[in-house]
Structures are given as C-alpha cells and as structure tokens.
MIGU-984450 format. One record per residue: x, y, z of N, C-alpha, C, O, CB in turn; residue in one letter. Coordinates in steps of 0.05 Angstrom, whole numbers. Glycine has a CB too. Layout:
<pts>
(pt (X, Y, Z), (X, Y, Z), (X, Y, Z), (X, Y, Z), (X, Y, Z), A) ...
</pts>
This chain:
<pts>
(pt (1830, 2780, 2404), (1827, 2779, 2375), (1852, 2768, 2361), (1848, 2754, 2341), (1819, 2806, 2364), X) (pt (1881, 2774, 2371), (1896, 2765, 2360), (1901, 2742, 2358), (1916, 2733, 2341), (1908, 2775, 2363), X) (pt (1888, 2724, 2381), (1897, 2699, 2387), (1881, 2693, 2371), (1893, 2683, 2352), (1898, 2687, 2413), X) (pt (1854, 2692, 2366), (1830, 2682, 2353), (1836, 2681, 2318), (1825, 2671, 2298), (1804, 2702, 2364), X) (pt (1858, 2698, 2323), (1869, 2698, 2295), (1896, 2683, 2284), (1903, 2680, 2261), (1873, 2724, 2289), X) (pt (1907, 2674, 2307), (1928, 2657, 2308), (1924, 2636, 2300), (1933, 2628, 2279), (1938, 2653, 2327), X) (pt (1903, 2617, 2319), (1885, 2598, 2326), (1874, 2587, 2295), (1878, 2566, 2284), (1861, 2611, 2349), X) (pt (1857, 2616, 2283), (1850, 2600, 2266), (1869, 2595, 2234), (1867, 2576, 2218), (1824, 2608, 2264), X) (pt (1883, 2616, 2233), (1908, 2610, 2219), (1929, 2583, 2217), (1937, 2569, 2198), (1920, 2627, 2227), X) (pt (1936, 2584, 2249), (1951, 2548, 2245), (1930, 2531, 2242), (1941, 2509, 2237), (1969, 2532, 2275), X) (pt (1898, 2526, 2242), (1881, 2509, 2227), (1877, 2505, 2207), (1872, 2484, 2197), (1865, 2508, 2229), X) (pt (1878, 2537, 2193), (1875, 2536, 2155), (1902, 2529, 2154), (1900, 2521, 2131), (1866, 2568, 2132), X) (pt (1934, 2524, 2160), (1939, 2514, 2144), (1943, 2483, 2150), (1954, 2471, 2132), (1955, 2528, 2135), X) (pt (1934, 2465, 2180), (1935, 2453, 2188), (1913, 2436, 2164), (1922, 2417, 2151), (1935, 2460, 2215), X) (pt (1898, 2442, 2162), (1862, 2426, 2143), (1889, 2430, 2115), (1899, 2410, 2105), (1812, 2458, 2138), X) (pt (1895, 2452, 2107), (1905, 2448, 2081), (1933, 2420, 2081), (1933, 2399, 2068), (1917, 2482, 2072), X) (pt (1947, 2427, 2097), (1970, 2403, 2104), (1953, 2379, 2098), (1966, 2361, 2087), (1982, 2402, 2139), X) (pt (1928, 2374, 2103), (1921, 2343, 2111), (1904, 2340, 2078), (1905, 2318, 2067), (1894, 2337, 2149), X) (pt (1891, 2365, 2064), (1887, 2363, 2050), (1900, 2348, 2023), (1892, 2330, 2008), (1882, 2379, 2053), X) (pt (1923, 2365, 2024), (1940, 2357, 1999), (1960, 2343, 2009), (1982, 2346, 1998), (1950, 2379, 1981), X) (pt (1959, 2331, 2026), (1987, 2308, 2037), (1986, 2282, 2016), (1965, 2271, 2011), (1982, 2292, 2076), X) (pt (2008, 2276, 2007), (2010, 2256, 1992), (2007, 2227, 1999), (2007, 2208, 1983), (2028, 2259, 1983), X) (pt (2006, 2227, 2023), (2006, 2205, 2050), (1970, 2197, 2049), (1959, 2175, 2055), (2019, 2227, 2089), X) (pt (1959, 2218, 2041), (1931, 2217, 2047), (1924, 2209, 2031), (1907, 2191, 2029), (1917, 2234, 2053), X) (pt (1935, 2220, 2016), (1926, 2213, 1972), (1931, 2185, 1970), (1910, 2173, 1962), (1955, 2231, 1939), X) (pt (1951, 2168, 1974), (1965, 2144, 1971), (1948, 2127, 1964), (1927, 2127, 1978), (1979, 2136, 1992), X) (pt (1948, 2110, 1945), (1937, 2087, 1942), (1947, 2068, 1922), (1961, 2075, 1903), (1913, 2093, 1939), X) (pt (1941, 2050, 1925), (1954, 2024, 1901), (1933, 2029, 1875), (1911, 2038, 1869), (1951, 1981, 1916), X) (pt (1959, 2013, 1863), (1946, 2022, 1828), (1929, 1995, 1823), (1927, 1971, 1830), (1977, 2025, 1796), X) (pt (1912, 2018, 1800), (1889, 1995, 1799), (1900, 1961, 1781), (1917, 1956, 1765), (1858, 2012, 1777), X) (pt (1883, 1949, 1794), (1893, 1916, 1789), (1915, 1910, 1798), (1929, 1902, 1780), (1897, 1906, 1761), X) (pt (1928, 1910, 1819), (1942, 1914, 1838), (1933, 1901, 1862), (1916, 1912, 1875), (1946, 1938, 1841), X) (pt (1941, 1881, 1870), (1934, 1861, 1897), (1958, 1877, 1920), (1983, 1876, 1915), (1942, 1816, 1890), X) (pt (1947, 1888, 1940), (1963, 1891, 1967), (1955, 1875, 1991), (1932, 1870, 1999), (1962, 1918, 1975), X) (pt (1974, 1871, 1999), (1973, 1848, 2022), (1974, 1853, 2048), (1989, 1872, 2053), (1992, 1830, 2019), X) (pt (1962, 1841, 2073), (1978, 1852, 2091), (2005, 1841, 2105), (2005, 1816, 2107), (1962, 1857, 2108), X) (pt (2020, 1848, 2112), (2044, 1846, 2127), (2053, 1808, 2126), (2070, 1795, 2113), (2034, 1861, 2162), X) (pt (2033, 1799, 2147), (2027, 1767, 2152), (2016, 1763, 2131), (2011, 1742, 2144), (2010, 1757, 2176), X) (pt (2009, 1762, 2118), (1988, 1748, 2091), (2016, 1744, 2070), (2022, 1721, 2062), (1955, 1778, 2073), X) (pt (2035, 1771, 2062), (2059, 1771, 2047), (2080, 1751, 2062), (2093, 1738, 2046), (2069, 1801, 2045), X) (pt (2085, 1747, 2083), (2097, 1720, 2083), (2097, 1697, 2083), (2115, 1681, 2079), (2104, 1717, 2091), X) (pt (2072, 1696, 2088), (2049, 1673, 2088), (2052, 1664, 2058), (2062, 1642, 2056), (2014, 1686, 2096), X) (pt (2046, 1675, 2038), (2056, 1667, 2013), (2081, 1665, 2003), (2089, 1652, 1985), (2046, 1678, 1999), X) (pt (2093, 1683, 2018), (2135, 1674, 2009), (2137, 1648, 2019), (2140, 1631, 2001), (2167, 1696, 2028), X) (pt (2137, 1636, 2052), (2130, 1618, 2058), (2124, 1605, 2039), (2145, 1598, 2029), (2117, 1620, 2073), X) (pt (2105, 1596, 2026), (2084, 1568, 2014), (2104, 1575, 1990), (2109, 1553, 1979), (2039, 1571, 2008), X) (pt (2117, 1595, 1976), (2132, 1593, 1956), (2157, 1574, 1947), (2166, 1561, 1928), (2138, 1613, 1957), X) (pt (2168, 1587, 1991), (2197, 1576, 1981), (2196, 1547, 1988), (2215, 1532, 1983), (2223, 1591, 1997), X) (pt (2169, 1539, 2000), (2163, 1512, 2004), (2158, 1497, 1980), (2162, 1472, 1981), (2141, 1509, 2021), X) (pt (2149, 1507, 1957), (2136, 1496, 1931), (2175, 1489, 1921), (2186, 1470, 1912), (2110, 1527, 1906), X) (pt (2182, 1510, 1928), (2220, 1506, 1915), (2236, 1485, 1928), (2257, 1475, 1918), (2243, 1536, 1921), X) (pt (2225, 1478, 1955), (2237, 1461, 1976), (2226, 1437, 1962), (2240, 1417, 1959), (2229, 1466, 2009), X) (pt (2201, 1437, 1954), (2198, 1404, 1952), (2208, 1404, 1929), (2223, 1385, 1928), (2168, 1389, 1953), X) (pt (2208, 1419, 1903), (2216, 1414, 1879), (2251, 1397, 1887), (2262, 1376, 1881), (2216, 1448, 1860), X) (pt (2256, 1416, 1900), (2286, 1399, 1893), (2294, 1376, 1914), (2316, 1365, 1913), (2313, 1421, 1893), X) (pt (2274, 1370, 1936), (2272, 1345, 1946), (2267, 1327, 1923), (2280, 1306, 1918), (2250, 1343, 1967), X) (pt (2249, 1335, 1908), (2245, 1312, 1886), (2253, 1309, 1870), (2246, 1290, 1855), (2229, 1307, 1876), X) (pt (2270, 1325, 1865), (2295, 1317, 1845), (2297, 1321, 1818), (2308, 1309, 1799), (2300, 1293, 1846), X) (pt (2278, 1345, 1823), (2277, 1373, 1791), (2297, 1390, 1786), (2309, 1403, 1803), (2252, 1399, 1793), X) (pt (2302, 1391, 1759), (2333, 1403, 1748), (2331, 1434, 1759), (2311, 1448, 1760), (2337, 1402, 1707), X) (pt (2349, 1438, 1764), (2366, 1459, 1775), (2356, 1485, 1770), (2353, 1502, 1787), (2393, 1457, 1765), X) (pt (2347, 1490, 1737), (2342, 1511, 1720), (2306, 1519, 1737), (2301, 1540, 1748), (2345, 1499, 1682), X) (pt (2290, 1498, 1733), (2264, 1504, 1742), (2267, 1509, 1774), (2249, 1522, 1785), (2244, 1479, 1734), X) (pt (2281, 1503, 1783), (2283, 1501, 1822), (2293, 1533, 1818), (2290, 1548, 1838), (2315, 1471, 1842), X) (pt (2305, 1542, 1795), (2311, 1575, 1799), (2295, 1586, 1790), (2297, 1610, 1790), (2334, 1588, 1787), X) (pt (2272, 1575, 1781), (2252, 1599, 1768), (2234, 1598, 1796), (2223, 1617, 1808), (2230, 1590, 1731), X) (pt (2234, 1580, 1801), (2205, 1570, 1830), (2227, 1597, 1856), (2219, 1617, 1868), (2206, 1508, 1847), X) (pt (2245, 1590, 1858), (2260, 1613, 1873), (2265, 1639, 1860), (2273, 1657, 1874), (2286, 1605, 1882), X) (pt (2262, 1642, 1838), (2260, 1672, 1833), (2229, 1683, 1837), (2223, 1705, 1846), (2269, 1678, 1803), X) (pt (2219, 1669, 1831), (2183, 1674, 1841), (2175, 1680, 1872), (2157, 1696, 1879), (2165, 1645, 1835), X) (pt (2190, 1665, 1887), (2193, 1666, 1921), (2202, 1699, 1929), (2191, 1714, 1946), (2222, 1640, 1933), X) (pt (2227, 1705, 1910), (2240, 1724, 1918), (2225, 1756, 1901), (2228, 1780, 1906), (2273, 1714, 1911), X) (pt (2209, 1741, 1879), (2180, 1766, 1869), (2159, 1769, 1896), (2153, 1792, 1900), (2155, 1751, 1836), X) (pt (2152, 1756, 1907), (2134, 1758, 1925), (2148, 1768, 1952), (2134, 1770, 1972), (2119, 1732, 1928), X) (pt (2173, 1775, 1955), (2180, 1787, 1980), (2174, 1817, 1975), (2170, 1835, 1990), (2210, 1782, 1989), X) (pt (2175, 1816, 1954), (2170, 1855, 1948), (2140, 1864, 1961), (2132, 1887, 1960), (2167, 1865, 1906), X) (pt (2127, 1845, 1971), (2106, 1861, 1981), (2104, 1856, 2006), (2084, 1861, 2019), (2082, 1858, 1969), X) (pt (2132, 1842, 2018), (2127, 1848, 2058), (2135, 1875, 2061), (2155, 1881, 2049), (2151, 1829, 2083), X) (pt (2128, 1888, 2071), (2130, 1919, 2080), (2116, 1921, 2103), (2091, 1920, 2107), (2118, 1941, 2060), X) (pt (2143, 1925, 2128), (2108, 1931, 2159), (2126, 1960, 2159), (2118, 1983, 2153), (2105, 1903, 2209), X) (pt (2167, 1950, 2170), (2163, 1979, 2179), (2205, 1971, 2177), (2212, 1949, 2169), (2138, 1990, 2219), X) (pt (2220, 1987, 2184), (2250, 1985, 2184), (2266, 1952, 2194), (2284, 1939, 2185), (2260, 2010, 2205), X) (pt (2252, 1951, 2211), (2254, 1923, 2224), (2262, 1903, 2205), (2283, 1892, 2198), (2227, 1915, 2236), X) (pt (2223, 1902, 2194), (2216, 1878, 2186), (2233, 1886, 2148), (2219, 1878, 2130), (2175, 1871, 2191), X) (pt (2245, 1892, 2144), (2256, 1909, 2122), (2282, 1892, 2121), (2284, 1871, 2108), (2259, 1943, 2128), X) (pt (2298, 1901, 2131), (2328, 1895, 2141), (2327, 1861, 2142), (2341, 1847, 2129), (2336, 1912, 2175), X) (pt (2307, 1852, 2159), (2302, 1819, 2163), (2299, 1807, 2143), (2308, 1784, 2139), (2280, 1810, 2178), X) (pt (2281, 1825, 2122), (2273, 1811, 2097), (2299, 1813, 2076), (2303, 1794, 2061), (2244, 1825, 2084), X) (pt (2316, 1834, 2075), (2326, 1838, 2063), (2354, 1812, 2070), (2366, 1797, 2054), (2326, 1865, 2063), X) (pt (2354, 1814, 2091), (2379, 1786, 2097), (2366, 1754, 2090), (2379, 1735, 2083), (2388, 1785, 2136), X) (pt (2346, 1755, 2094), (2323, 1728, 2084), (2330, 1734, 2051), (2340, 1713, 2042), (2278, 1733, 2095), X) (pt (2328, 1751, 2034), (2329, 1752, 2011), (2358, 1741, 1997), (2362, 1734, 1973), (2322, 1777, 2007), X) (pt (2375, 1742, 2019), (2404, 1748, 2009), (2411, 1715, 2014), (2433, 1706, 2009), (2426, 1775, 2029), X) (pt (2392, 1701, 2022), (2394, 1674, 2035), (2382, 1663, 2008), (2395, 1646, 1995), (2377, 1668, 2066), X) (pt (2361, 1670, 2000), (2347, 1660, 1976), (2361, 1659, 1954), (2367, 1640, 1940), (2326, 1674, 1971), X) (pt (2370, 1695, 1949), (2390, 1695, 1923), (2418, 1674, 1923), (2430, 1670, 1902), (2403, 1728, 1920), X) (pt (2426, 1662, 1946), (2441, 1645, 1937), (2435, 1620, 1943), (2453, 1604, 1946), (2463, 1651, 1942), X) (pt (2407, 1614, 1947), (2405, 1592, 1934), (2403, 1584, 1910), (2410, 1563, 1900), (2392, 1585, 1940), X) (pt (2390, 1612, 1899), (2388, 1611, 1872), (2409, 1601, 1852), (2407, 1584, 1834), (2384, 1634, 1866), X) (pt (2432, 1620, 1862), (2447, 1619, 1848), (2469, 1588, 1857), (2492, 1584, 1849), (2455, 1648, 1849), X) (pt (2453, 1575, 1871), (2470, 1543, 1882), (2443, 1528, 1854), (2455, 1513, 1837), (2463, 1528, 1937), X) (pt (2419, 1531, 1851), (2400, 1511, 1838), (2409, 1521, 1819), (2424, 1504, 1811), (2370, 1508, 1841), X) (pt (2411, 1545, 1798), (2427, 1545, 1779), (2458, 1531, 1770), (2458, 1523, 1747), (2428, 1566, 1780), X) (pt (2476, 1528, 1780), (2499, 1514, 1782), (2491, 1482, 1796), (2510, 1467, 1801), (2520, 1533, 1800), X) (pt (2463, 1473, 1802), (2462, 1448, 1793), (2466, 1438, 1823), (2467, 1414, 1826), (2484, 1439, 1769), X) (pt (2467, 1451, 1841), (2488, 1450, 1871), (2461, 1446, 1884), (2452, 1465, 1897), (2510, 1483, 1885), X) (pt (2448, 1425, 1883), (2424, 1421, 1901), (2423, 1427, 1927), (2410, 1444, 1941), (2417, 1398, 1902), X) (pt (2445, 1403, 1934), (2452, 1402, 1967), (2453, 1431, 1980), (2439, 1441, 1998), (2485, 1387, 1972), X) (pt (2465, 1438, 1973), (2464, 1475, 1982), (2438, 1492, 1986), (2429, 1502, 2006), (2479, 1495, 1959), X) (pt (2430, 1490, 1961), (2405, 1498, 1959), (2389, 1487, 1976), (2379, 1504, 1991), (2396, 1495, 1938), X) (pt (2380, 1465, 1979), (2361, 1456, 1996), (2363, 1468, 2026), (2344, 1481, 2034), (2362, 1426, 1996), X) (pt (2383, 1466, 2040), (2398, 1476, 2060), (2393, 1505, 2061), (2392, 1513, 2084), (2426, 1469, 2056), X) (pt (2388, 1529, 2037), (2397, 1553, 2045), (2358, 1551, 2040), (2344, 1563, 2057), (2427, 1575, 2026), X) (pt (2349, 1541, 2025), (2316, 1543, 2036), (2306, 1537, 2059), (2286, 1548, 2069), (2301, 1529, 2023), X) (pt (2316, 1522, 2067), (2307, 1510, 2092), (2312, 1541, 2116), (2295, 1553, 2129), (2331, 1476, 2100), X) (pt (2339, 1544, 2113), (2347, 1572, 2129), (2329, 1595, 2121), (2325, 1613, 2137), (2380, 1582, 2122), X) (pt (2318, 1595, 2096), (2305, 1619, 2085), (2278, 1620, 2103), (2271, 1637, 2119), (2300, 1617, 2051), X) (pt (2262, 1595, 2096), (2235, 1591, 2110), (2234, 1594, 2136), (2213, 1600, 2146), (2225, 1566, 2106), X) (pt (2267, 1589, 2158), (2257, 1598, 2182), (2274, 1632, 2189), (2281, 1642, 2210), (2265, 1571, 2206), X) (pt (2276, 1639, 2168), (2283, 1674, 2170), (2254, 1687, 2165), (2245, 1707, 2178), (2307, 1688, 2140), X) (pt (2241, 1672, 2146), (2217, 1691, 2140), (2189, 1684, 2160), (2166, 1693, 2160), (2209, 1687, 2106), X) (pt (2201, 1668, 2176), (2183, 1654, 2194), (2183, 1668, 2219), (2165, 1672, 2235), (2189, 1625, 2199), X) (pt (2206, 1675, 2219), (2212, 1692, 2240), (2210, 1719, 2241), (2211, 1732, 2262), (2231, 1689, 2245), X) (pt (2206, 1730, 2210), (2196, 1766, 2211), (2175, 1760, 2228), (2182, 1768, 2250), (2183, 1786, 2180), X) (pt (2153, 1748, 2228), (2127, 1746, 2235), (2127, 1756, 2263), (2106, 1766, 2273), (2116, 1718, 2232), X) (pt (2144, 1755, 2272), (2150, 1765, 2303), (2154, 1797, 2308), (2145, 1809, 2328), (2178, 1750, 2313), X) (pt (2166, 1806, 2289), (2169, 1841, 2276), (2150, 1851, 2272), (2146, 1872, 2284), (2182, 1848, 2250), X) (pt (2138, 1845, 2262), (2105, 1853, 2254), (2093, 1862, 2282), (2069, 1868, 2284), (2085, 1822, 2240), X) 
</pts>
C-alpha cells in the first residue's frame, strides 16, 4: 500500500509538472510568422544576396545599409540550438560591419564582408 501510494503521488505531481509547464504552454504570438531553422537562413541568404547585388551595381551606400540592416532583422529568427547560435552570432558580427563599411561609402569592403557573410550562414546549415 505504501508503494501504491508513492507511485501514485510522483504521477500527480508528475501530470501536474506537464500540466502547467511553460514549455508546454509556449507559443508564438498571433500574426507572427515562425520559421523553421533552414527556411530562416534560407531567407537571410536571399537577403544578404539582394545587398550583394545592390552594391555590385553600384547603389549609394545609405540604401546598401538599409538592405543589410534588413538581412541582419531576419537573423533573429534562426534559432535551432547553442551551436547554431554562436555561428550566427559571428555571421552577424560580419554583417554589422559591413554595414557599417556601406554606410561610410566603403563599398569594396562591404562587398567582401557579404560575400564572407553568405558563406557563414551557408554553413550554419550544417549545425542544424
């Protein structure tokens, strides 16, 4: 009897744990697009490519930083796991100074640190 009472004790609070876990509850807010893993770089990708050709073609500096600040809005939704985190976060740090090279007008740089960006984020894909 005592066991039978053990038993069902670590279950009630085992069902309650799973009940009210916030883990369980979780969900994205409404009108809210979530992505998965590959799909979120998949569009940083085609981003920082939209910024690569801009300044192949020889668009002022100021717009080549908005098209890369937009690249670097859409990394906020790679999330797989610590890994792919850390990777993104050094891919980001590649972006922010391109940014900050197409702002100061510094093409040449920029083009160069996109080019490096597209095969950092090309390469989370492998983390995943």
């Amino acid at each position: 009897m005592k066991i039978l009472k053990k038993i069902l004790l670590s279950l009630l609070i085992a069902a309650s744990m799973g009940a009210v876990s916030t883990s369980v509850l979780a969900e994205t807010d409404k009108g809210r697009v979530t992505y998965a893993p590959a799909d979120a770089i998949d569009i940083t990708i085609t981003k920082i490519k939209l910024a690569l050709d801009a300044v192949t073609s020889g668009t002022e500096g100021e717009k080549v930083s908005a098209l890369i600040k937009d690249a670097l809005d859409s990394t906020k939704e790679i999330n797989a796991n610590d890994k792919v985190d850390m990777a993104r976060s050094r891919a980001n740090n590649v972006l922010k100074a391109a940014k900050i090279h197409a702002k100061e007008s510094a093409l040449q740089e920029a083009e160069q640190e996109l080019r490096d960006a597209i095969k950092m984020f090309e390469a989370l894909k492998s983390l995943i």
